[in-house]
CHARMM-style PDB file with segment names, atoms N, HN, CA, C and O in Angstrom:
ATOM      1  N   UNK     1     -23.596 -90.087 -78.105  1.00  0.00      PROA
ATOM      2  CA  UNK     1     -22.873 -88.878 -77.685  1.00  0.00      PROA
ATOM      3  C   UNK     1     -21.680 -89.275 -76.810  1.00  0.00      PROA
ATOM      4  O   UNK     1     -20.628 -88.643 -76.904  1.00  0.00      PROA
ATOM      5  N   UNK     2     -21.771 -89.987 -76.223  1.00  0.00      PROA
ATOM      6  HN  UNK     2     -22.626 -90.501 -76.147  1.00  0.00      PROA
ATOM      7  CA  UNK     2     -20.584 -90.613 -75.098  1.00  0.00      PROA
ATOM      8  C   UNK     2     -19.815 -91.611 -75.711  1.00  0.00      PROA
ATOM      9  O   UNK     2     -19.078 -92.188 -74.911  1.00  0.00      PROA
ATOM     10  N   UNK     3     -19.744 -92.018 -76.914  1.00  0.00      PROA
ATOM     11  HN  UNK     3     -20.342 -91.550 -77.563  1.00  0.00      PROA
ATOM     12  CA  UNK     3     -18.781 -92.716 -77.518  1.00  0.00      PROA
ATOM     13  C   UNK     3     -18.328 -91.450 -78.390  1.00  0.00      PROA
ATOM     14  O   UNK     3     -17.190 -91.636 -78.822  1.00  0.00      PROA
ATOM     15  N   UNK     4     -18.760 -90.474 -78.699  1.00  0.00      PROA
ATOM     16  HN  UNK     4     -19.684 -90.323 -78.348  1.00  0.00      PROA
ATOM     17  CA  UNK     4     -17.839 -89.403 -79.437  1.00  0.00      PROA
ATOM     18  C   UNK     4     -16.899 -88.789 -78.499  1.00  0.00      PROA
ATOM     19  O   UNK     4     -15.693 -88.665 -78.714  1.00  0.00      PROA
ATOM     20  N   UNK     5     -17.476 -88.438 -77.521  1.00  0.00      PROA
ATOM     21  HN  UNK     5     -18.455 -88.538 -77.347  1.00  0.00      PROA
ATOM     22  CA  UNK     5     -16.777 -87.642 -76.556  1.00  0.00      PROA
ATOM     23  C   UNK     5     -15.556 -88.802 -76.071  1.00  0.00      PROA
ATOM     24  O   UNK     5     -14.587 -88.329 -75.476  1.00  0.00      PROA
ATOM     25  N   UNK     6     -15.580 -90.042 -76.271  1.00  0.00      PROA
ATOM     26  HN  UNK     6     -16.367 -90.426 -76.755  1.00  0.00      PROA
ATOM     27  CA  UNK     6     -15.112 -90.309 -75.579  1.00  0.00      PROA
ATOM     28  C   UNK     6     -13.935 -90.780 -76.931  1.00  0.00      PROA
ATOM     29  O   UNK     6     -12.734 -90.988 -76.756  1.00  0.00      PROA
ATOM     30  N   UNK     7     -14.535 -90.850 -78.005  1.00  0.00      PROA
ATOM     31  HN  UNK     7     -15.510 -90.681 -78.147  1.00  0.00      PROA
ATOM     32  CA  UNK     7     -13.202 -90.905 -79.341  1.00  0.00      PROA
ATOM     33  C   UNK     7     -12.881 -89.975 -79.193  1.00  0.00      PROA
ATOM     34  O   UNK     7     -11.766 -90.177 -78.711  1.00  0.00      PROA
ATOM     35  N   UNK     8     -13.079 -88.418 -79.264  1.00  0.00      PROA
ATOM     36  HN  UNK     8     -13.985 -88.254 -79.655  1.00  0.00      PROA
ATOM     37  CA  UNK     8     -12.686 -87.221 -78.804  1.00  0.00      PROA
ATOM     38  C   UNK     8     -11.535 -87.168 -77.544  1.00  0.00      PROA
ATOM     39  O   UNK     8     -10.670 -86.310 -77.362  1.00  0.00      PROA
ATOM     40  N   UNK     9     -11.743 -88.032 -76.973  1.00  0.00      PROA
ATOM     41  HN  UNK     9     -12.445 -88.729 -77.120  1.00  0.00      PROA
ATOM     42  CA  UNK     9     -10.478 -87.715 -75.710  1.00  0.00      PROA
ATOM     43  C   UNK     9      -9.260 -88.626 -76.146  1.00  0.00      PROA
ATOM     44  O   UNK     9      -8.085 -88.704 -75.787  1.00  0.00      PROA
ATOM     45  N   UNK    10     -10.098 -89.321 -77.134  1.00  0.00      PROA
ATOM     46  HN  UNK    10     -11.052 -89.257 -77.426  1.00  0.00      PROA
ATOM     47  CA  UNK    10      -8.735 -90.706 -77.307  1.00  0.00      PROA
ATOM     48  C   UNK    10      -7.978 -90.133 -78.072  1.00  0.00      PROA
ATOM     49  O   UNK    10      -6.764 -90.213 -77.885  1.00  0.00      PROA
ATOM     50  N   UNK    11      -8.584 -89.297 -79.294  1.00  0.00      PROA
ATOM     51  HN  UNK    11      -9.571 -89.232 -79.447  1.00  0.00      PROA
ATOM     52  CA  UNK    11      -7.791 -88.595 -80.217  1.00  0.00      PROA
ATOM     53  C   UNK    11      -7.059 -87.543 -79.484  1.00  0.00      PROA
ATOM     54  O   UNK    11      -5.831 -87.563 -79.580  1.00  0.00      PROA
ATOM     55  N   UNK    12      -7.554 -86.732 -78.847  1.00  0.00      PROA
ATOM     56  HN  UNK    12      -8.551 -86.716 -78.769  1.00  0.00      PROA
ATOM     57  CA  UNK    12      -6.598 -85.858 -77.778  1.00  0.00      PROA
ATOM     58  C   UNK    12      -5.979 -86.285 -77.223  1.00  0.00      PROA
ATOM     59  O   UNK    12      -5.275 -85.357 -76.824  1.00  0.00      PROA
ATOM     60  N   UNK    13      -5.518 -87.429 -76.674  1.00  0.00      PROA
ATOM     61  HN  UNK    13      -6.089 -88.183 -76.998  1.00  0.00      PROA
ATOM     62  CA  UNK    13      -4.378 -87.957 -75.877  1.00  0.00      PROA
ATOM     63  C   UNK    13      -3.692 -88.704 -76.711  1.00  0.00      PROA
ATOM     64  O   UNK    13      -2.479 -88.742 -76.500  1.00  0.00      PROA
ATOM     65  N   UNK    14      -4.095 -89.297 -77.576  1.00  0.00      PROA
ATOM     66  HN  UNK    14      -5.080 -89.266 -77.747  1.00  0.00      PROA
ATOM     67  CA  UNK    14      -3.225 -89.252 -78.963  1.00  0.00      PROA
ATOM     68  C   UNK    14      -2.135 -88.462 -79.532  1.00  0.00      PROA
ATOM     69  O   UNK    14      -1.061 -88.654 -80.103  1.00  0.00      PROA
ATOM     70  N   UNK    15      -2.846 -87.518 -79.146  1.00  0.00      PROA
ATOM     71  HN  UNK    15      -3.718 -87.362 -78.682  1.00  0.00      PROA
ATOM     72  CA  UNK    15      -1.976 -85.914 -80.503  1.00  0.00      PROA
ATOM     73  C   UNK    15      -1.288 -85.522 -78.947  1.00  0.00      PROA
ATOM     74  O   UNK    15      -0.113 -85.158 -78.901  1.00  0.00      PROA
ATOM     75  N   UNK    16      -1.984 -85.611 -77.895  1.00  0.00      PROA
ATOM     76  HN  UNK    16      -2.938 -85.906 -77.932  1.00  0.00      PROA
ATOM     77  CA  UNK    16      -0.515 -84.916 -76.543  1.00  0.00      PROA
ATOM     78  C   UNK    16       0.716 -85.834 -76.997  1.00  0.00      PROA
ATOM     79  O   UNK    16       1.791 -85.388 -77.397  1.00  0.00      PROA
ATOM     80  N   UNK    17       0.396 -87.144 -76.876  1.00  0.00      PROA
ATOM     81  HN  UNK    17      -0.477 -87.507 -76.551  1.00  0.00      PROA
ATOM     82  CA  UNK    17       1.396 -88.269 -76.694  1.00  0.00      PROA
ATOM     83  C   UNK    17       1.827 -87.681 -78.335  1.00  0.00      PROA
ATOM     84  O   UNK    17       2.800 -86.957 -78.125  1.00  0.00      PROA
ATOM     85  N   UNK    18       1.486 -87.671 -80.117  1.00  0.00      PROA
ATOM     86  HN  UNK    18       0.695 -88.259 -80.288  1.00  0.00      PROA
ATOM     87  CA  UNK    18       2.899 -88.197 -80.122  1.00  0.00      PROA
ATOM     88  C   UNK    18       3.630 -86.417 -80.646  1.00  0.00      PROA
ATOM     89  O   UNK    18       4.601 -86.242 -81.382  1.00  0.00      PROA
ATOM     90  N   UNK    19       2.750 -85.305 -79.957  1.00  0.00      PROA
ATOM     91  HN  UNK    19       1.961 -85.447 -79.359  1.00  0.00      PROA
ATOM     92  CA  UNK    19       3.162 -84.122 -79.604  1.00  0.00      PROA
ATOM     93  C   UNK    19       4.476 -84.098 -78.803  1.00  0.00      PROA
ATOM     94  O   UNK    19       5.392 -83.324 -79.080  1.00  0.00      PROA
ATOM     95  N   UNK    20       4.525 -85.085 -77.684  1.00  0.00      PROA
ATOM     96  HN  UNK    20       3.781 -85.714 -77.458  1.00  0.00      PROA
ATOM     97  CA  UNK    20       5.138 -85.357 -76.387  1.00  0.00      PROA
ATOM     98  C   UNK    20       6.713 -85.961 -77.211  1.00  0.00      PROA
ATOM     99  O   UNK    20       7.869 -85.636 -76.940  1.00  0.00      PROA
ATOM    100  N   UNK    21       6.248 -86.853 -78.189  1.00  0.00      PROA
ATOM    101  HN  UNK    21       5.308 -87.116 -78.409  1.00  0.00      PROA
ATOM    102  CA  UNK    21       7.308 -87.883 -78.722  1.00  0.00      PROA
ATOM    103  C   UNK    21       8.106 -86.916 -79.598  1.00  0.00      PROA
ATOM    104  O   UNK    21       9.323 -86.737 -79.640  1.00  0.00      PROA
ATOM    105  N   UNK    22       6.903 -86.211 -80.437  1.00  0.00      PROA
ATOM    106  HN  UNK    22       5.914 -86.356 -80.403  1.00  0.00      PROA
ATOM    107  CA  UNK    22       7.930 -85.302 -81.549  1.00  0.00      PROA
ATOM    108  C   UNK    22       8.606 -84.020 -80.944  1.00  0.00      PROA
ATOM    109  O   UNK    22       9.490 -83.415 -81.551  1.00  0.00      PROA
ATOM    110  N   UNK    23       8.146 -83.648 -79.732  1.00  0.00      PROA
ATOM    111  HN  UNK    23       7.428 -84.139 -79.239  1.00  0.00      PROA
ATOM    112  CA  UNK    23       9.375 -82.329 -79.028  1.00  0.00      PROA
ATOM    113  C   UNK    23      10.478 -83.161 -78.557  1.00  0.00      PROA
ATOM    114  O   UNK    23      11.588 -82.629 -78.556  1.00  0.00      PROA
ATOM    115  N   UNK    24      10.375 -84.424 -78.138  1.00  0.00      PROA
ATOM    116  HN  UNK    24       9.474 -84.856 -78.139  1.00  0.00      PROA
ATOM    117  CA  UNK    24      11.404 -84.953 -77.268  1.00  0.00      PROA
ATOM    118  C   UNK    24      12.562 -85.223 -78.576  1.00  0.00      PROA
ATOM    119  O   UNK    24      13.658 -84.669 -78.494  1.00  0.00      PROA
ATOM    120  N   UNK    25      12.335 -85.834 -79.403  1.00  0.00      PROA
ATOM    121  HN  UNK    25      11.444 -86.284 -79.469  1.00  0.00      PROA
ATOM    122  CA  UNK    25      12.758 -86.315 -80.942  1.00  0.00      PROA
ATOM    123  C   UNK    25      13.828 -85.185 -81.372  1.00  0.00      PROA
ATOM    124  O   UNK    25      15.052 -85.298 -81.441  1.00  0.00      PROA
ATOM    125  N   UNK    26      13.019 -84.066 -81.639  1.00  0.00      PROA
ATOM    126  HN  UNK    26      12.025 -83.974 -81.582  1.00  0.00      PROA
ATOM    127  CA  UNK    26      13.911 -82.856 -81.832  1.00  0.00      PROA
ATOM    128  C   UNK    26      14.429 -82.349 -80.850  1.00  0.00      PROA
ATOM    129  O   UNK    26      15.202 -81.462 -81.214  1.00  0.00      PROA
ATOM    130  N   UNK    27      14.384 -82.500 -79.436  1.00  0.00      PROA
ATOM    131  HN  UNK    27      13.756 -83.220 -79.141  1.00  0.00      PROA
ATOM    132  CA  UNK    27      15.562 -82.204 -78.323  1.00  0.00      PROA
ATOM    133  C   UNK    27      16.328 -83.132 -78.892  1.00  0.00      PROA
ATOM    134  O   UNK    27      17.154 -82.615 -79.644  1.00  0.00      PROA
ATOM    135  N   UNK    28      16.403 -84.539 -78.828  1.00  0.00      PROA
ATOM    136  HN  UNK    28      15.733 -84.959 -78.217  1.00  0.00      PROA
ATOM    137  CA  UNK    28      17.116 -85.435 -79.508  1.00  0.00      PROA
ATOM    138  C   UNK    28      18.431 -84.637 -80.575  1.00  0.00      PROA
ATOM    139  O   UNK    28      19.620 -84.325 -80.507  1.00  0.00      PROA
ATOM    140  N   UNK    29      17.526 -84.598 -81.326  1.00  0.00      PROA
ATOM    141  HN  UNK    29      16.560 -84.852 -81.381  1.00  0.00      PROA
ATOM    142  CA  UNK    29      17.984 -84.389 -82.598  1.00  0.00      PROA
ATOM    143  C   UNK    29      19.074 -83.318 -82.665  1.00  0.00      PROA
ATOM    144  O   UNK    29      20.221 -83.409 -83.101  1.00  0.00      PROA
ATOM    145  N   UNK    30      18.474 -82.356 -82.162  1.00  0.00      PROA
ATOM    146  HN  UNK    30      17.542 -82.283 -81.807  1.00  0.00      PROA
ATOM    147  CA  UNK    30      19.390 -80.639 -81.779  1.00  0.00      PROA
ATOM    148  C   UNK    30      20.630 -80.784 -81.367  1.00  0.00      PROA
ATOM    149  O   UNK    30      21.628 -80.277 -81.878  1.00  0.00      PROA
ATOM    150  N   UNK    31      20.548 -81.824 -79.978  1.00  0.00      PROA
ATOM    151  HN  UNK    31      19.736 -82.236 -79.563  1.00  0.00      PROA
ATOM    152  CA  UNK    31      21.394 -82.291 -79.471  1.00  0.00      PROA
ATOM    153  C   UNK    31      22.679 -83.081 -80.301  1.00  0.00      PROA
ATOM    154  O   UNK    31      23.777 -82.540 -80.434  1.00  0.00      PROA
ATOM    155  N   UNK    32      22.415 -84.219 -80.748  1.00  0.00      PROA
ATOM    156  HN  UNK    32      21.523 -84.658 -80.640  1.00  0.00      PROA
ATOM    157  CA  UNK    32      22.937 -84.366 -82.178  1.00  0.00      PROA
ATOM    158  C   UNK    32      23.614 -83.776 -82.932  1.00  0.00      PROA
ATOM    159  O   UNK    32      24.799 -84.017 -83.162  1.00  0.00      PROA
ATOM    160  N   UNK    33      22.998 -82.988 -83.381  1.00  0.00      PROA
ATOM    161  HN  UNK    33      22.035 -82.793 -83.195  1.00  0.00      PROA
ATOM    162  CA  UNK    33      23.373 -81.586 -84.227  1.00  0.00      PROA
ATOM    163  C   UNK    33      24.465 -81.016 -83.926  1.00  0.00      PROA
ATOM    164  O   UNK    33      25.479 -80.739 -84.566  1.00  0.00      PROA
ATOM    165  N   UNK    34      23.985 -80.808 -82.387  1.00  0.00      PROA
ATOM    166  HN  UNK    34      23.161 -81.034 -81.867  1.00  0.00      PROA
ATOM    167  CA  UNK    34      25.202 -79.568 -82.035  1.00  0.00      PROA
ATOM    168  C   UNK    34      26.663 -80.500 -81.522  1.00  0.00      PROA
ATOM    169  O   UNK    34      27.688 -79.869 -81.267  1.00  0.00      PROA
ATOM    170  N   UNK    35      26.643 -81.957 -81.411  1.00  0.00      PROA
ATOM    171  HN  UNK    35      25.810 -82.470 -81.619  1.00  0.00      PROA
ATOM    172  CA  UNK    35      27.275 -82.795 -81.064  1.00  0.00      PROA
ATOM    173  C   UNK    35      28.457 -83.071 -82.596  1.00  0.00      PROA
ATOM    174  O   UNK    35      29.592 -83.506 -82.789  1.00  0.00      PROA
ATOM    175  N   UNK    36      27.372 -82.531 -83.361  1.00  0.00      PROA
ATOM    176  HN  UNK    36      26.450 -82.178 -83.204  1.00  0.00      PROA
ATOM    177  CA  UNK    36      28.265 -82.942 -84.730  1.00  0.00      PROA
ATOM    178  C   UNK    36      29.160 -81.616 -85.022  1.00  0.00      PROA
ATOM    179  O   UNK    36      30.371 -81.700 -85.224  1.00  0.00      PROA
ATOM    180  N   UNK    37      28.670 -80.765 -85.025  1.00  0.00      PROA
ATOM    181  HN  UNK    37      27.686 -80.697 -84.861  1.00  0.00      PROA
ATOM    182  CA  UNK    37      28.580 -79.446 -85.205  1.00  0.00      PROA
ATOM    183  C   UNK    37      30.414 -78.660 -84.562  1.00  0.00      PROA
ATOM    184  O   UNK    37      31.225 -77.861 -85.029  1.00  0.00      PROA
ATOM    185  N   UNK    38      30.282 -79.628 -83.092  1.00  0.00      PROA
ATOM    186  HN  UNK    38      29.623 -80.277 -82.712  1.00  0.00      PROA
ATOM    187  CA  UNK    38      31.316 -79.184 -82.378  1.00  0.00      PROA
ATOM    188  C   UNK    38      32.485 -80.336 -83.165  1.00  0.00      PROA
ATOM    189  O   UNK    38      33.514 -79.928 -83.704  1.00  0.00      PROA
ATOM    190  N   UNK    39      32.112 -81.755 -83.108  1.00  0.00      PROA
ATOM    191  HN  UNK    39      31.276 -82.087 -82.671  1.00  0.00      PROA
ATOM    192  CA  UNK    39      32.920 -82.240 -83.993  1.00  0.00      PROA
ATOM    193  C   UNK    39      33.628 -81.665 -85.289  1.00  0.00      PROA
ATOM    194  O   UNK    39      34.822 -81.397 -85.424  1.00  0.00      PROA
ATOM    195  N   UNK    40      32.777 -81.562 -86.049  1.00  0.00      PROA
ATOM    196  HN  UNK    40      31.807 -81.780 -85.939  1.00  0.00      PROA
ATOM    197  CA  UNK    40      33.226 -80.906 -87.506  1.00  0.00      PROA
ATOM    198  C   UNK    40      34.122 -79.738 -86.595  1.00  0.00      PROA
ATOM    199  O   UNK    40      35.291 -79.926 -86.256  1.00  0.00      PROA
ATOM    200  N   UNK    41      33.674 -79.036 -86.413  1.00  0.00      PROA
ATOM    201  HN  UNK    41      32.725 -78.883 -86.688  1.00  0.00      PROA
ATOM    202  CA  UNK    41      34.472 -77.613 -86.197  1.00  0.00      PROA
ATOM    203  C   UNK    41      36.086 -78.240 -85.763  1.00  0.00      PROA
ATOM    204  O   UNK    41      37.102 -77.810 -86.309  1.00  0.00      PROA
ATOM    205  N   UNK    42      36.100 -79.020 -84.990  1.00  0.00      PROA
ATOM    206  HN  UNK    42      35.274 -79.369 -84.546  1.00  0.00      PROA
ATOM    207  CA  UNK    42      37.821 -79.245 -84.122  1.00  0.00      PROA
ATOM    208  C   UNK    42      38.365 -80.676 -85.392  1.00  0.00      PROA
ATOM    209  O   UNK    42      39.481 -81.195 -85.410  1.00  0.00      PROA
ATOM    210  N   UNK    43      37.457 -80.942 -86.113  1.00  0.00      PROA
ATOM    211  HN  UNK    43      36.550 -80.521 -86.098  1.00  0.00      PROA
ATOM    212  CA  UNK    43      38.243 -81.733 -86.971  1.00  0.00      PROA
ATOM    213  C   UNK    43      38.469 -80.767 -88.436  1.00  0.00      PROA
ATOM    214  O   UNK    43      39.339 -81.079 -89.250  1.00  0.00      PROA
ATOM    215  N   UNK    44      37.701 -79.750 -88.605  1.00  0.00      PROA
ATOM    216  HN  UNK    44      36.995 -79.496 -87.944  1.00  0.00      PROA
ATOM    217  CA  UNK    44      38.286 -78.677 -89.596  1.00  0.00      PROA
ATOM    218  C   UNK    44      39.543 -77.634 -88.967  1.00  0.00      PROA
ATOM    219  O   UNK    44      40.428 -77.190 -89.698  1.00  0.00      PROA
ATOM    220  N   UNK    45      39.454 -77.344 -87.538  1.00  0.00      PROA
ATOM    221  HN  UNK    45      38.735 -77.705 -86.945  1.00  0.00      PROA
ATOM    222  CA  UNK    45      40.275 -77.029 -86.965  1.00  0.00      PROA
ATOM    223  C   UNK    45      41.888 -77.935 -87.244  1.00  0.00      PROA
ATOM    224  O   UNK    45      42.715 -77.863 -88.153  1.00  0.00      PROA
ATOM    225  N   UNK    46      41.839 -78.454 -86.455  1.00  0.00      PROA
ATOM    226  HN  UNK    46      41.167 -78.512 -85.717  1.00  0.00      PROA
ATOM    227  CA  UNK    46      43.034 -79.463 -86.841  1.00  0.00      PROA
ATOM    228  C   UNK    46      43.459 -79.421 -88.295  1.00  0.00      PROA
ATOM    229  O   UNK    46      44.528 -78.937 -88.667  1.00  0.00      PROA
ATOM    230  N   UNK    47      42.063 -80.247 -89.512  1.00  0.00      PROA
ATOM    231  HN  UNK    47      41.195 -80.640 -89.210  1.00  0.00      PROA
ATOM    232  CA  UNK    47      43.052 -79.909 -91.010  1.00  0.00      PROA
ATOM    233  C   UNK    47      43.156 -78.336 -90.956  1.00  0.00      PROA
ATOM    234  O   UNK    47      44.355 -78.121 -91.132  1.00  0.00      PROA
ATOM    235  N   UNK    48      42.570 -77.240 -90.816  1.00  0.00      PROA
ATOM    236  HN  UNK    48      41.596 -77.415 -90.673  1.00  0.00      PROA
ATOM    237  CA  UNK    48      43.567 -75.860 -90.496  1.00  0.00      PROA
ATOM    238  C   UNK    48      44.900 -75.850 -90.532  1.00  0.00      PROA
ATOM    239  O   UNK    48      45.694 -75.642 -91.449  1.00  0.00      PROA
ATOM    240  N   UNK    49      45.070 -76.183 -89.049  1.00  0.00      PROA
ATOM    241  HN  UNK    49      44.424 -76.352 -88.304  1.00  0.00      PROA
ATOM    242  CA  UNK    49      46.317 -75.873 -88.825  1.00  0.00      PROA
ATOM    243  C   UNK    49      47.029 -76.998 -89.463  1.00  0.00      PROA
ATOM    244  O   UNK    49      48.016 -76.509 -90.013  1.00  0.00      PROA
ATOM    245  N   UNK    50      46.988 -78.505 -89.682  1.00  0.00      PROA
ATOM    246  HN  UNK    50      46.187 -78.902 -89.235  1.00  0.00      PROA
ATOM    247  CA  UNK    50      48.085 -79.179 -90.674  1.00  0.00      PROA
ATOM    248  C   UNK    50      48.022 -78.360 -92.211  1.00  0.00      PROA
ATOM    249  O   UNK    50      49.060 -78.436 -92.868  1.00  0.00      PROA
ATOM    250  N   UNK    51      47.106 -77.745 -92.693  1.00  0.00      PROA
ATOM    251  HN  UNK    51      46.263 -77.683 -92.158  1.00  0.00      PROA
ATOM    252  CA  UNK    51      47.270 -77.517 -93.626  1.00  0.00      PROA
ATOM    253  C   UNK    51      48.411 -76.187 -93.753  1.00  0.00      PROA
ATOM    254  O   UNK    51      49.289 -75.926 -94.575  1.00  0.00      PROA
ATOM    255  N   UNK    52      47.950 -75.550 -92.587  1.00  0.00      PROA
ATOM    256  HN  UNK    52      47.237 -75.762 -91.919  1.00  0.00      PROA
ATOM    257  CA  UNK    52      48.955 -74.486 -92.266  1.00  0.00      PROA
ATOM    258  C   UNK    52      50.257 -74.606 -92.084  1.00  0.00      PROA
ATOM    259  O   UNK    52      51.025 -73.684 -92.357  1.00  0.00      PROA
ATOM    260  N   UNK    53      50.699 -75.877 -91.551  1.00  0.00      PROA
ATOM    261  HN  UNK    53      50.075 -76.626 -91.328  1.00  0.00      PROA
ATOM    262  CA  UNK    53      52.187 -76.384 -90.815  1.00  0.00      PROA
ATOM    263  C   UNK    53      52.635 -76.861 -92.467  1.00  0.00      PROA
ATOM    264  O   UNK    53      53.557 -76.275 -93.034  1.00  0.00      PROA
ATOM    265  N   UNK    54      51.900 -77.935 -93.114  1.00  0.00      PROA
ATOM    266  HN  UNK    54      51.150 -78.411 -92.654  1.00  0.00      PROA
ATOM    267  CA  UNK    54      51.832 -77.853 -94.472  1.00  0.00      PROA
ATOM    268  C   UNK    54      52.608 -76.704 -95.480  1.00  0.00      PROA
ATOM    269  O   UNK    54      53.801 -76.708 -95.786  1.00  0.00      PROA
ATOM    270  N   UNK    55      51.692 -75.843 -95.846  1.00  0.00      PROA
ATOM    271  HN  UNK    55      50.723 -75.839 -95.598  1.00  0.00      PROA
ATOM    272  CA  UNK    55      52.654 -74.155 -96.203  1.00  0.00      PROA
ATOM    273  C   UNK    55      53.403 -73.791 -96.160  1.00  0.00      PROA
ATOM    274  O   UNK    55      54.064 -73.395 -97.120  1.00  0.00      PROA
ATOM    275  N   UNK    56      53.775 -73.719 -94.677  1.00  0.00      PROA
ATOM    276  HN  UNK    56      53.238 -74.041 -93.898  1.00  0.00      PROA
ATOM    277  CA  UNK    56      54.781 -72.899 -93.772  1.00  0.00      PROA
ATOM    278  C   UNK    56      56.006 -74.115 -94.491  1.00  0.00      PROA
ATOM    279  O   UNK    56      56.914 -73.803 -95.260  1.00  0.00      PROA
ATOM    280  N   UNK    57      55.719 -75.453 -94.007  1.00  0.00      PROA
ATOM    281  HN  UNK    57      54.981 -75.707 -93.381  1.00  0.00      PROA
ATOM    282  CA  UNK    57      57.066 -76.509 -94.489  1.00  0.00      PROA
ATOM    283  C   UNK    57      56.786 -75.724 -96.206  1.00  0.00      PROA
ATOM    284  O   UNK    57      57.090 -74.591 -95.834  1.00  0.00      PROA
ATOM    285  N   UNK    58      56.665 -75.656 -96.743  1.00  0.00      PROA
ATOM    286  HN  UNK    58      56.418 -76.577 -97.045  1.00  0.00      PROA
ATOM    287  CA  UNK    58      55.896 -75.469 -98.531  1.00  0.00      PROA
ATOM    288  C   UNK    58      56.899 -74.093 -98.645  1.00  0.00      PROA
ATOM    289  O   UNK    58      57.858 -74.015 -99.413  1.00  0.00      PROA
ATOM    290  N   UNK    59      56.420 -72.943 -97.627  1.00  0.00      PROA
ATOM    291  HN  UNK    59      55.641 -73.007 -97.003  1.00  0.00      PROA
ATOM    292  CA  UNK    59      57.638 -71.628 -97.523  1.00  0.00      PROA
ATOM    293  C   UNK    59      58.452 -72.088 -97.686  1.00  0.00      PROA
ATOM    294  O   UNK    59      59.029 -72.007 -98.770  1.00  0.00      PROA
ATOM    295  N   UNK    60      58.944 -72.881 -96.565  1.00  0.00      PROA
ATOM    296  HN  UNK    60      58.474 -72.947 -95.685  1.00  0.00      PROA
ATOM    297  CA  UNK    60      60.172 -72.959 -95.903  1.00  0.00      PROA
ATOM    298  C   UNK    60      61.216 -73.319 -97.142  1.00  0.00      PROA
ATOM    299  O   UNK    60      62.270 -72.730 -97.382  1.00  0.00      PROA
ATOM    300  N   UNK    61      60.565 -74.602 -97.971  1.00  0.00      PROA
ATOM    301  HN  UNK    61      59.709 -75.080 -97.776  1.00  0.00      PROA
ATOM    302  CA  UNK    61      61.305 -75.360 -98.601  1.00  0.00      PROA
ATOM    303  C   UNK    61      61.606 -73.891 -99.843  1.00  0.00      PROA
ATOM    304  O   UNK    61      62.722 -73.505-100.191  1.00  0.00      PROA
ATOM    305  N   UNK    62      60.582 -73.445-100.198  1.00  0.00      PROA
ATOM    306  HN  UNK    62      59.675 -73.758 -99.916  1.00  0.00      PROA
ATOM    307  CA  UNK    62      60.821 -72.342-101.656  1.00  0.00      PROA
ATOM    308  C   UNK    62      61.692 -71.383-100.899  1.00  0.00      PROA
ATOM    309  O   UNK    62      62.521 -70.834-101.624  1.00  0.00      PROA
ATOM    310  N   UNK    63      61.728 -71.025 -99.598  1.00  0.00      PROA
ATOM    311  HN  UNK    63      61.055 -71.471 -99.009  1.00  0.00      PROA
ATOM    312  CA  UNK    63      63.048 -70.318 -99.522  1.00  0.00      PROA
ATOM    313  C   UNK    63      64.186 -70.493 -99.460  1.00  0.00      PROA
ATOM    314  O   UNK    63      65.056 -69.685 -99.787  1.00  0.00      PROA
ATOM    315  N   UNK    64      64.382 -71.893 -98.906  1.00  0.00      PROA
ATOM    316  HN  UNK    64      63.676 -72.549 -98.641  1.00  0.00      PROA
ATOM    317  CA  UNK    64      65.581 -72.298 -98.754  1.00  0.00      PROA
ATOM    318  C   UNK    64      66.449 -72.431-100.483  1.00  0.00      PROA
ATOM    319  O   UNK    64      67.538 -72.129-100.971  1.00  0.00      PROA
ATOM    320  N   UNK    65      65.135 -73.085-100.928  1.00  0.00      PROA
ATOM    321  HN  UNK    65      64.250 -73.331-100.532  1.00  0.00      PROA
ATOM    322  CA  UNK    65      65.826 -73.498-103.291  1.00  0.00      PROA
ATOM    323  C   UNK    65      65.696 -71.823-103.039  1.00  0.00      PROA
ATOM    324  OT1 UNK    65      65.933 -71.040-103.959  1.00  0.00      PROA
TER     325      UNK     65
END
């Protein structure tokens, strides 16, 4: 009985620990995420507006012919 109970606690501190590992992992991860997330956005930003300055030169030129 006292070697179950006592695999019983090992397995429970087992599953805290890699409980412990896999929330930390996905803070990780989220973090990440939103790290990329803000990237992409100001590097689609930017081609935006060149693509826009782009055009506008693209107007410019069909109005001038």
């Amino acid at each position: 009985s006292q070697f179950e109970s006592i695999c019983r606690t090992i397995g429970s501190v087992l599953m805290a620990i890699v409980n412990g590992i896999g929330s930390i992992l996905t803070a990780i991860i989220n973090g990440i995420v939103s790290l990329f997330d803000i990237v992409i956005s100001c590097l689609t930003c930017g081609r935006r507006k060149r693509t826009h300055r782009s055009t506008r030169t693209r107007t410019h030129t069909t109005s001038r012919v």
